[in-house]
N, C-alpha and C positions, 0 to 999 in steps of 0.2 A: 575407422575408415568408412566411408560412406561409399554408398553401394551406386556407383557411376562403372558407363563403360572405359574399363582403363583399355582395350586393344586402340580406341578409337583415340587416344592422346598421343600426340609426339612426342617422344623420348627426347627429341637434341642428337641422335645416333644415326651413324645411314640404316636403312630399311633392313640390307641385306649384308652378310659375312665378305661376299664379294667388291660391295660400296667398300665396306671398311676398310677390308687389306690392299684394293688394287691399289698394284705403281709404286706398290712403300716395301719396307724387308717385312712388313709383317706376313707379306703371300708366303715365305718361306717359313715360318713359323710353325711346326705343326703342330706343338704340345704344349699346355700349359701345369707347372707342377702344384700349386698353391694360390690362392685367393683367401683376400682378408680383408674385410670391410670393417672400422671397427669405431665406435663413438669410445672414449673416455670421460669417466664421472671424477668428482671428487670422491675421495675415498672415506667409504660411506660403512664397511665391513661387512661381515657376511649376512643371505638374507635369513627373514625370518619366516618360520613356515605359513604366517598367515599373506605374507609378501609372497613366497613361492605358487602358494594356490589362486591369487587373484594374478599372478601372472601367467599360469598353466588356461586357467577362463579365457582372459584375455585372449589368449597367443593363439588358441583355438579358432575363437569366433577372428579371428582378425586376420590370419593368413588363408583360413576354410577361404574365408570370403574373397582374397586376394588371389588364390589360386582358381578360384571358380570365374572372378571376371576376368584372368586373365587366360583363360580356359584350359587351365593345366589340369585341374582336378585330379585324380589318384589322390584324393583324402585320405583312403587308407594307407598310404604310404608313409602321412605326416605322425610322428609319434610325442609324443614331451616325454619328460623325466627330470629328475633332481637328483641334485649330486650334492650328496653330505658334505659338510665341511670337517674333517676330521671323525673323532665318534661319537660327537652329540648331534643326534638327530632333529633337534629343534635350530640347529646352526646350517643353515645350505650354503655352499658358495655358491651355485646358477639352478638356474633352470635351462634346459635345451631342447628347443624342437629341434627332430630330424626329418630331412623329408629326400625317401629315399627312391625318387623316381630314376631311372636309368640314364634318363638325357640331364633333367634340371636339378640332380642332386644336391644337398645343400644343407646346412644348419645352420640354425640362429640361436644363440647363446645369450642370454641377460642376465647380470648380476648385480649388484647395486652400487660396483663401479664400472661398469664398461658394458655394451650391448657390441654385439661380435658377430658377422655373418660370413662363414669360412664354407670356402666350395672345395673338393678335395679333386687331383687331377684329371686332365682329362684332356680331347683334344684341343685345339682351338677355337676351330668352327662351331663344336658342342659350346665352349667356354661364352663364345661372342654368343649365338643363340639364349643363351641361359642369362646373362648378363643385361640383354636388351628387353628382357621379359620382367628381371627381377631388380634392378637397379635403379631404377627413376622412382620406383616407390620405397626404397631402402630406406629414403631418414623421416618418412610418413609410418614407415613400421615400426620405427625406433621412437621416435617421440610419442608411438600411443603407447609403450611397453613405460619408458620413462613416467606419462604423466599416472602410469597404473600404481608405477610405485611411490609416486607421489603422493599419490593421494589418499596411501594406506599409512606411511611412514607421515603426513599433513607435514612435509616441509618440500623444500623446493631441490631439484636435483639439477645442477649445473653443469652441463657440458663441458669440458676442458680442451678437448684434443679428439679429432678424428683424422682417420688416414684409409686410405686405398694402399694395399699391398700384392702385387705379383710377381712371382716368381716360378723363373724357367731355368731346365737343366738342358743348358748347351752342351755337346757332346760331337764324336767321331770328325778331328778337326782333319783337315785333307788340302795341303797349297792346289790353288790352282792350275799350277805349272805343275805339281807332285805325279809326272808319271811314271818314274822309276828313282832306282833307289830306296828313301825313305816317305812316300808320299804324306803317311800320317803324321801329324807331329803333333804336341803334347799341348798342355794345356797354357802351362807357363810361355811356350812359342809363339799363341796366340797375343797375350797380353805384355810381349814387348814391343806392340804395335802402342799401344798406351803407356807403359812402361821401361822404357828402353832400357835403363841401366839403375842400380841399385846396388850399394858397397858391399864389396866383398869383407873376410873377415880381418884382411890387412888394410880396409877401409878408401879402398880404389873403387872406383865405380867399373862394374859391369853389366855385362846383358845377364837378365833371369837363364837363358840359355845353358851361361858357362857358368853356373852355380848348380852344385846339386841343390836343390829347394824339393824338403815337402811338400810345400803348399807356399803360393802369394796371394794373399787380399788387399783388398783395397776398398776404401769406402769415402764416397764421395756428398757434401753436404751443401746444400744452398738455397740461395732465397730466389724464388723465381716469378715473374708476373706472367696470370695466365688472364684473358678476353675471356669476359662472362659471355657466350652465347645467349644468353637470354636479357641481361641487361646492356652489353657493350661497356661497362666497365669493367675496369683490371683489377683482377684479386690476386695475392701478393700469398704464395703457397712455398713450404719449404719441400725440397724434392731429396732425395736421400736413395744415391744407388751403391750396391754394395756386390762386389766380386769377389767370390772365393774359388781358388783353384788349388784342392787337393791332391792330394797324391792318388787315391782311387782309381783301379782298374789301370794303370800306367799315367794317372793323369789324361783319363779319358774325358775328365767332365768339367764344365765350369757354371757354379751355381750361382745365379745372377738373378739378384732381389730387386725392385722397382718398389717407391713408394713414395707418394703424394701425402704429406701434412698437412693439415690445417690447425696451428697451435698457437701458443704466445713463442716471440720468439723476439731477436735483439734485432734495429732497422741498424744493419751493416754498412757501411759506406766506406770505399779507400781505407779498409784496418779501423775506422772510427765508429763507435757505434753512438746513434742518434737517436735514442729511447728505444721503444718494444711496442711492436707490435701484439695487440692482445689474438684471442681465440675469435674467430671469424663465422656470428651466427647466421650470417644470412649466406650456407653452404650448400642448396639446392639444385646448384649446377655442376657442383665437384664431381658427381658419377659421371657427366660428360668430360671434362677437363683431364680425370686422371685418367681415361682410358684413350681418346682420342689426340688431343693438344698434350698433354705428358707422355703416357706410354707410347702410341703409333708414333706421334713423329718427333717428338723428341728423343724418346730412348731408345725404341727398336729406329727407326730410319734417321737418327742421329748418331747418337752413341754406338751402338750397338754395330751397325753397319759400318760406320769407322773403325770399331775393334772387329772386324769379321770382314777387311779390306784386301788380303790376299789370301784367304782362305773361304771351304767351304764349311757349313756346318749341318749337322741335325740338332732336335729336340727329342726329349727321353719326358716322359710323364713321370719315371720313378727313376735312381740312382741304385 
């Protein structure tokens, strides 16, 4: 990474937590439980300790220097380690910086199949902050760890599949009208707003309501065209939302996954499919795409607010 002022660079983001949420459901939002940034390689097995140490070098000199122009610093905070693969110690599966500052918590994980950058909960406003500091340089961090191990292993490491992953624990659901009576209702109550009816075990359709159900999921899959903001052309990304509503705490909770692909995949059309799309290397604007144009306003002020139509909700960081 060369040594430029990154504060001085536009992200593609609004400036501020305020830019981003106003006027959309994300102002309601307060928690976020999960973040996962992740490249996939081909599968390559596990590394070797002399691949572990030129990536421990690396990962050093290459985030010191990212967190100093981006003026994070607390260096002492950043640590590596390596994690055996089983009990031969010349077999590692990763390597993992952590870096353990209070606001921009965070780890980066490299293996010599997949490079992984996982934030653990936290609020929103902390999440967006963290995000806008660390994300426009996430696949600059990843391709310098890739070409390290490239060039110790002297062959070439092929990207397959990267994704953006978030995930929120909806909870304490409440109608709007709810002021007496039973105002809270469960989880499954929620998701008849998208689910209305679902066969009973005599094979009638009912509401999730008049069923006792432990739990309904649902998982939703498709190809979506998202506006490059930097080019003005459309990139053609599979979107993947998944709902689970447990039984937990009365069916207090419903945990709701988000996540943006960039992978090979089948060009769909009317149940016809029309070759495949391959893996899409030119993905530089995706940190803009899945948090803004995907997450804000299509899943939280799209989806999300359709399913949360006659009720209120919160956000829980843990379950």
């Amino acid at each position: 990474m060369s040594h430029r002022d990154l504060s001085a660079e536009p992200t593609g983001l609004p400036a501020t937590y305020e830019e981003f949420v106003g006027g959309t459901l994300a102002e309601k939002v307060e928690n976020i439980s999960d973040f996962r940034f992740v490249t996939e390689y081909q599968k390559s097995g596990p590394l070797s300790a002399e691949m572990a140490e030129a990536l421990v070098a690396v990962g050093y000199r290459v985030l010191n220097d990212f967190l100093e122009l981006r003026g994070i610093h607390y260096l002492d905070v950043l640590e590596a380690r390596t994690q055996v693969d089983g009990d031969n110690p010349n077999s590692i599966s990763h390597v993992e910086f952590t870096f353990g500052h209070d606001l921009h918590h965070c780890a980066f994980i490299i293996g010599t199949d997949r490079f992984e950058i996982h934030r653990r909960p936290s609020s929103f406003a902390d999440f967006y902050s963290w995000y806008l500091l660390f994300m426009a340089e996430a696949e600059r961090i990843e391709a310098t760890f890739r070409r390290t191990m490239e060039n110790v292993a002297n062959r070439p490491l092929r990207p397959a599949r990267s994704q953006h992953t978030f995930v929120f624990y909806f909870s304490d659901f409440v109608r709007y009208d709810g002021g007496g009576g039973k105002p809270k209702i469960r989880n499954t109550e929620v998701l008849k707003e998208i689910v209305p009816n679902i066969p009973d075990s005599s094979g009638r359709m009912a509401s999730p309501t008049a069923l006792d159900l432990y739990r309904l999921d649902l998982t939703i899959s498709k190809r979506e065209k998202f506006k490059d903001p930097l080019r003005g052309t459309e990139k053609p990304r599979n979107t993947w939302i998944t709902i689970e509503a447990p039984f937990n705490e009365n069916g207090r909770f419903i945990v709701f996954t988000a996540q943006l692909r960039n992978t090979a995949a089948e060009n769909l059309s009317e149940s016809t499919i029309h070759g495949t799309f391959g893996f899409d290397s030119d993905s530089s604007s995706d940190y803009r795409i899945a948090l803004v144009d995907f997450l804000r306003d299509g899943v939280l002020d799209g989806f999300v607010k359709e399913m949360f139509r006659t009720c209120r909700f919160r956000t829980q960081r843990q379950m």
